[in-house]
C-alpha positions in Angstrom: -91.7 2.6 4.9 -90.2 6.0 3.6 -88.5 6.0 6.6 -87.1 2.9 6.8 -86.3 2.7 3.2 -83.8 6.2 3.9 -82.4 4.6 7.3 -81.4 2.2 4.5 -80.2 4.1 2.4 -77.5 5.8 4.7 -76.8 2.7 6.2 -75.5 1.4 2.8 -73.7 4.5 2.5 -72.4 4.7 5.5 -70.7 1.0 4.9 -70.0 2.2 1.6 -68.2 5.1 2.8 -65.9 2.8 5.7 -65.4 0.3 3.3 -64.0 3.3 1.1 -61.9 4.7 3.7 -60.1 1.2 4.5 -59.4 0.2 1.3 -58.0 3.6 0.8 -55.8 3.2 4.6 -54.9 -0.4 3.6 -53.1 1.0 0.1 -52.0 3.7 1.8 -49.9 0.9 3.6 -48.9 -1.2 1.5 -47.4 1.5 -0.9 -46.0 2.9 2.1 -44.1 -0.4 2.6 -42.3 0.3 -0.6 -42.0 4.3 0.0 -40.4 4.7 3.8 -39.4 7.9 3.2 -43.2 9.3 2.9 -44.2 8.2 6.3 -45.3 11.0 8.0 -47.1 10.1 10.6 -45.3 10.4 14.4 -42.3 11.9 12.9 -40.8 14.5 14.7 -40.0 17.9 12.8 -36.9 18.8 13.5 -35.6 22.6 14.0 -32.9 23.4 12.1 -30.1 21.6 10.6 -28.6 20.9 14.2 -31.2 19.1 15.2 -30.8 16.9 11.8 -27.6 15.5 13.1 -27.8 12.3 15.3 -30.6 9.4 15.6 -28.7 7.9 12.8 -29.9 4.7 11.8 -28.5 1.3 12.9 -28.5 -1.1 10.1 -28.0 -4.3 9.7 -25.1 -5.3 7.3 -26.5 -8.5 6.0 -23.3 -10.1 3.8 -21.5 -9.8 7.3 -24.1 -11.0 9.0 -25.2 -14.1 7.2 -21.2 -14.8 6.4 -20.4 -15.0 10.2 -23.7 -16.4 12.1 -24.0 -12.9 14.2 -25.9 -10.0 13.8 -23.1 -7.2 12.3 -24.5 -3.5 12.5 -23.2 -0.3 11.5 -24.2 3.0 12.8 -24.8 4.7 9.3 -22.8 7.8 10.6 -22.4 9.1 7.0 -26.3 10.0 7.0 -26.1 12.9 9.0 -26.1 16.5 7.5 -22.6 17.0 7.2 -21.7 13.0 5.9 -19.8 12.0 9.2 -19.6 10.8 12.9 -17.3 14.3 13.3 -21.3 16.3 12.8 -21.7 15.4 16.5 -18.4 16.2 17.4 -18.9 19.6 15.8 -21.8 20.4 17.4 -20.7 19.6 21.0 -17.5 21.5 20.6 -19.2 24.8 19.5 -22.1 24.5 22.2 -19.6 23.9 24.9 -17.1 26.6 23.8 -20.0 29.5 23.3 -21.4 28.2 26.9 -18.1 28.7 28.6 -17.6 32.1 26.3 -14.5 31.5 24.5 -16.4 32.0 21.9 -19.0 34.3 20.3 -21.2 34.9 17.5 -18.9 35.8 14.9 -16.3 34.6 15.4 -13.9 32.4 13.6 -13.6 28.2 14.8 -10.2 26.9 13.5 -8.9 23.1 13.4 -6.2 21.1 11.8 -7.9 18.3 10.4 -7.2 15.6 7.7 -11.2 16.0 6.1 -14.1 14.7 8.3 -14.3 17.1 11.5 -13.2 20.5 9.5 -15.8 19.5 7.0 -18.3 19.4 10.1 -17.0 22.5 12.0 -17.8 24.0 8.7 -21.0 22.4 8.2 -22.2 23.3 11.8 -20.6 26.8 12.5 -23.1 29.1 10.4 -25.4 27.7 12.2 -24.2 29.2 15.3 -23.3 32.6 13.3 -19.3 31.8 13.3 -17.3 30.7 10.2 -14.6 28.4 9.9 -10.6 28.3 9.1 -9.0 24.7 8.6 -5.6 23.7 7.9 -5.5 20.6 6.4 -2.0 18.7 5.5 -1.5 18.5 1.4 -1.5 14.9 1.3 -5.4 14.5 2.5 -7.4 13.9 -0.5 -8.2 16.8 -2.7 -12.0 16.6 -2.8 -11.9 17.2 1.2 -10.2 20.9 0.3 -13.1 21.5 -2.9 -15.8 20.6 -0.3 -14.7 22.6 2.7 -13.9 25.8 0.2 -17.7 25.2 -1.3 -18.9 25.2 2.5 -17.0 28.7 2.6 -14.7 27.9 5.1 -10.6 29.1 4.4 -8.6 26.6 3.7 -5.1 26.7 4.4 -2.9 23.4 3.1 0.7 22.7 4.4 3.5 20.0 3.9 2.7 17.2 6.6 5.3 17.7 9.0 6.0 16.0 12.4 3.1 16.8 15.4 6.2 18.1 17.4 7.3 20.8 14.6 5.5 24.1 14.9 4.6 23.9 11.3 2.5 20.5 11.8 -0.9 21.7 10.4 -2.8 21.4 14.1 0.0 23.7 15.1 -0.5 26.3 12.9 -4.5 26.2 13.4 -3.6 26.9 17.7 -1.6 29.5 16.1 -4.7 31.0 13.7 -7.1 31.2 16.8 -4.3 32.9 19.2 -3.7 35.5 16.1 -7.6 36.1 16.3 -8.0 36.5 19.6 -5.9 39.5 19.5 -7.4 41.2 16.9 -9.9 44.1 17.9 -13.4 42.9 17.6 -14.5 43.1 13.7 -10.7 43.6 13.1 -9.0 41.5 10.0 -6.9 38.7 10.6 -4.2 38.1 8.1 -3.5 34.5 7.2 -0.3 33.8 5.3 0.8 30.8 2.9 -0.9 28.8 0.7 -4.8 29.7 1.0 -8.2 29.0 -0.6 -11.7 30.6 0.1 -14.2 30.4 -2.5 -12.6 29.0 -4.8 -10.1 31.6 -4.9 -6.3 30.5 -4.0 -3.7 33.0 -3.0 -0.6 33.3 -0.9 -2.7 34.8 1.8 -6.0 35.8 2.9 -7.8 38.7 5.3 -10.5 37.3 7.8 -13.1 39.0 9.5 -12.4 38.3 12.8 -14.5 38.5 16.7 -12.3 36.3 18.2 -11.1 32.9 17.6 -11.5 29.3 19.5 -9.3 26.7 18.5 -11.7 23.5 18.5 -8.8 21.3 19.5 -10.7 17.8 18.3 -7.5 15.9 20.0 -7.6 16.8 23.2 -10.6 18.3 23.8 -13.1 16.3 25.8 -16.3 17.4 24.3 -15.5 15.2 21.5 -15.4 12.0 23.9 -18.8 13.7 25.8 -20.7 14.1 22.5 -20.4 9.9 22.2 -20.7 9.0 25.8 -23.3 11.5 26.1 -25.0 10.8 22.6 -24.0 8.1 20.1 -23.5 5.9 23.2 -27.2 6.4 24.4 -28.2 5.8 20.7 -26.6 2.4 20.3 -28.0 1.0 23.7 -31.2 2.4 23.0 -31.6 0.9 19.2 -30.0 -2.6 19.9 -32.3 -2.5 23.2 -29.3 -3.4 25.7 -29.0 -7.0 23.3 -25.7 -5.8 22.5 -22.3 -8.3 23.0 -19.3 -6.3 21.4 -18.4 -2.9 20.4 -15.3 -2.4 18.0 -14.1 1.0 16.1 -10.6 2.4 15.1 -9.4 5.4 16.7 -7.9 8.9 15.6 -8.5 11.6 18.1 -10.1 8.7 20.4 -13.6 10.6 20.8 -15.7 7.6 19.1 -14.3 4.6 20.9 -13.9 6.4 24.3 -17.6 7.9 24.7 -19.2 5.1 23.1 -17.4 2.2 25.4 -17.3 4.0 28.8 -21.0 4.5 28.2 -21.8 0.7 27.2 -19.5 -0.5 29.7 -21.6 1.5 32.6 -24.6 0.0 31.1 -23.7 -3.5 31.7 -20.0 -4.3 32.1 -20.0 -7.7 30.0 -20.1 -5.8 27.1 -16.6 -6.6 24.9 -15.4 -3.1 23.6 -12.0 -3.3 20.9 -10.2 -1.3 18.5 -9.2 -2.2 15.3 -5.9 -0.3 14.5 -4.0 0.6 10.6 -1.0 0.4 9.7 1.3 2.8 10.9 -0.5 3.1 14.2 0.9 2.7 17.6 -2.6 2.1 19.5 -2.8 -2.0 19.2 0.5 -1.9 21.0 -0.9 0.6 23.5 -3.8 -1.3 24.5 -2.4 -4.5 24.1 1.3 -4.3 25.5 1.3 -1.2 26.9 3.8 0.6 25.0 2.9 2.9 21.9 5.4 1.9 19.2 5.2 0.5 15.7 7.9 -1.3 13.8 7.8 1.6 11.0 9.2 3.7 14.0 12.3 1.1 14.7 15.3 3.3 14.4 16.8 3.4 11.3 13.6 2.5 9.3 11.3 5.3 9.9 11.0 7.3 6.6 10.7 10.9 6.2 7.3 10.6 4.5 6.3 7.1 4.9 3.4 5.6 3.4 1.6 4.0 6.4 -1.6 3.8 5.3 -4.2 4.2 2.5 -6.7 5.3 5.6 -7.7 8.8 6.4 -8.9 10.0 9.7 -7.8 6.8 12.2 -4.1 5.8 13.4 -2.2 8.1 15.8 1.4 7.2 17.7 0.3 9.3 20.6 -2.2 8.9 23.5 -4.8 11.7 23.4 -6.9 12.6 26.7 -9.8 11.4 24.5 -8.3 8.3 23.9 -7.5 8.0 27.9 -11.2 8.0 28.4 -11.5 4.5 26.9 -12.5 1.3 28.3 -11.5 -1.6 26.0 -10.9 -5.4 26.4 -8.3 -5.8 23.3 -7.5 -5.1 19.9 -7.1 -6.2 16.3 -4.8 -5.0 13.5 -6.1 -4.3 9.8 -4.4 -4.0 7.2 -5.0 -1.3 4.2 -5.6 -4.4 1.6 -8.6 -6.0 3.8 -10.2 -2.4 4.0 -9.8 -1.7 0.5 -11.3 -5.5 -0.5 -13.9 -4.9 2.5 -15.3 -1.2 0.8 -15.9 -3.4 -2.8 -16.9 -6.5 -0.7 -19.9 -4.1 0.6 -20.5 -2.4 -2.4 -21.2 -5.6 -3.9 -23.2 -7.2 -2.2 -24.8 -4.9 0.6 -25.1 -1.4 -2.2 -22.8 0.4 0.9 -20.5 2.5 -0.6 -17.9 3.5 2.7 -15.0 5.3 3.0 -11.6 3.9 4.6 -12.2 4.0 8.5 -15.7 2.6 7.9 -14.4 -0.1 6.1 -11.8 -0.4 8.4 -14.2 -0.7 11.4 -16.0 -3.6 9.3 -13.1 -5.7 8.9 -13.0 -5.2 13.0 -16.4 -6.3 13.2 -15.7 -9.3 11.4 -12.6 -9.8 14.1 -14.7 -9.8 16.8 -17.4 -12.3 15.2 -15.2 -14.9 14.5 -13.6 -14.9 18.1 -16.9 -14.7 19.5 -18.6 -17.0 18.0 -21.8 -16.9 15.8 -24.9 -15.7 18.0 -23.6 -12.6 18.9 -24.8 -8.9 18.5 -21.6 -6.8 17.4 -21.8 -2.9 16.5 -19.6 -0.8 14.5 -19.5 2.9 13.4 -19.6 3.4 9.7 -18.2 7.1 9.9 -18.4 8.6 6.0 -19.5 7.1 2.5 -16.6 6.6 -0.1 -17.6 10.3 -1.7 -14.5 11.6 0.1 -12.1 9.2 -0.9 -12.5 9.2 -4.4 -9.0 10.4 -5.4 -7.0 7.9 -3.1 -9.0 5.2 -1.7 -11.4 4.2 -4.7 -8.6 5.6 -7.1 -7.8 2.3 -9.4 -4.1 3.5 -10.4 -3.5 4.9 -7.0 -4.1 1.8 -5.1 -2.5 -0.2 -8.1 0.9 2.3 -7.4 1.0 1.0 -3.7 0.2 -2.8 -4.8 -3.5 -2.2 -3.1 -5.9 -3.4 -6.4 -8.7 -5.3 -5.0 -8.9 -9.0 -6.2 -11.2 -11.1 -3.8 -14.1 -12.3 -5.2 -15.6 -13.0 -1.3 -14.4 -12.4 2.3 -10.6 -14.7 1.4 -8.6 -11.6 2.3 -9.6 -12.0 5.9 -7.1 -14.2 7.2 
């Protein structure tokens, strides 16, 4: 009886015990439900901040979604380490060059660039022991400078000139690499006009120099490989191959280019279209076959015009990452329906984008309404709206170029 009476005993203790443990695994899931973010389980650890950047999530833009009967999602670029699409970019410009040994440990990357990819060269180059020297034209917006001198690179900002004069700012940042290069190893390079480094300006600066590689985001094809060989993959990959249209704007071309070629190969039904600013010659590129905008007819091109409220997308040249791309048509935007389309989002989704992510939305909503409700469309939302805060989600500024947002739903889309 004692016996029996103690195989009881542990029995209802054992029960007790399981019983115990479930309740205790079934709140563990429920309040994980509510917490994501502590999931642990089957994560991968990743090694370093390069290894943060990428696997971005895809996300579902629900306003757009529900408004147009598709299914509208945004690659949420603007989560990755250094806020942009141009982290990739970064990454697969440095690995590339210190592969091919043009550059080394040490030594100094430089790029003209209006905010996003200097911000990431600068982001990503300590990681590969290098530092970073941008010259950026005087007109990007001024918290793009503060962040790039807080991420220690040297920042050098000129008068936006022409691409042809040798004083454009890509221009002068060949220049800076060609003046490293022949310094001694561990000599100073000296770097004249207006510059800041740590928060210090001056009318020049001395950089420690073991060479320099000019990361050329233009024309240099590792930009288009890191998207066909990467964000491409991604996008296939998350919408499982249920994926109708793919629609973007275009700067250097990189993000369009890799991304289409790839879904193209993957199954060539796929619709792939740009959505262009003002001021840009690329809709008439793809579309007629002749890069021109009426801002360049002769006698109305201004010296400094003001083409668009957008940063980072709109070219009137044809870049060899640009060549790469493979696209079925394009869409103009205009800089009113991006600024109503970043408050549109912001009111109703919580996404708070800068101008080429809103930009690429308005694209999105393009494409759905051609298409037809039913359709799986994916656009890149490349940086949040914490780098435009001086221009783009400036009341008085946009109210000084006519731009104050009025709609009250998605009217401004005509």
């Amino acid at each position: 009886m004692a016996a029996v009476s103690l195989g009881r005993a542990v029995g209802a203790a054992t029960a007790a015990l399981s019983i115990s443990l479930i309740s205790c695994f079934l709140l563990y899931r429920a309040r994980s439900k509510f917490h994501p973010w502590k999931k642990t389980k089957g994560g991968k650890r990743r090694r370093g901040l390069v290894e943060a950047i990428g696997n971005t999530p895809l996300i579902r833009i629900n306003s757009l979604s529900d408004a147009t009967g598709c299914e509208i999602l945004g690659k949420a670029e603007f989560l990755n380490p250094g806020g942009s699409v141009k982290d990739r970019v970064a990454v697969k410009i440095i690995e590339e060059a210190i592969e091919n040994g043009e550059l080394v440990e040490g030594g100094i990357v430089t790029e003209g660039s209006a905010g996003s990819t200097a911000i990431s060269l600068a982001t990503v180059a300590p990681a590969f022991g290098c530092t970073c020297h941008v010259v950026i034209p005087d007109d990007a917006a001024i918290e793009k400078s503060q962040i790039l001198e807080a991420l220690g690179a040297v920042v050098e900002r000129v008068r936006p000139v022409s691409i042809t004069h040798k004083d454009h700012f890509v221009n002068i940042a060949k220049r800076r690499a060609i003046e490293a290069n022949k310094a001694k190893n561990d000599a100073t390079v000296e770097v004249t006009g207006h510059v800041s480094h740590n928060g210090q300006s001056d009318e020049g600066s001395r950089i420690k120099s073991r060479g320099g590689y000019f990361a050329a985001q233009f024309e240099n094809l590792a930009n288009y490989r890191a998207h066909y060989e990467w964000t491409g993959p991604e996008i296939w990959n998350q919408t499982k191959g249920s994926i109708h249209a793919f629609v973007a704007a275009a700067g250097t071309g990189g993000t369009i280019a890799g991304v289409s070629r790839f879904l193209k190969e993957k199954n060539k039904c796929i619709k792939c279209f740009l959505i262009d600013p003002p001021g840009s010659g690329l809709f008439n590129k793809v579309t007629r076959g002749v890069m021109y905008t009426k801002e360049e007819a002769e006698g109305k091109r201004l010296k400094n015009p003001f083409d668009t409220i957008t940063e980072g997308i709109g070219i009137n040249r044809v870049t060899k990452n640009f060549m790469m791309a493979e696209l079925d048509g394009a869409y103009r935007g205009t800089d009113q329906e991006a600024v109503e389309m970043s408050r549109f989002l912001l009111r109703n989704d919580g996404l708070f984008i800068g101008s080429s992510s809103a930009m690429n939305c308005v694209g999105a909503v393009r494409v759905a309404r051609v298409l037809g409700p039913g359709h799986t469309i994916v656009t890149i939302l490349c940086d949040s709206g914490m780098r435009h805060l001086s221009k783009f989600f400036n009341n008085q500024y946009l109210a000084e170029h006519g731009l104050t947002p009025t709609a009250t739903g998605l009217e401004f889309l005509s």
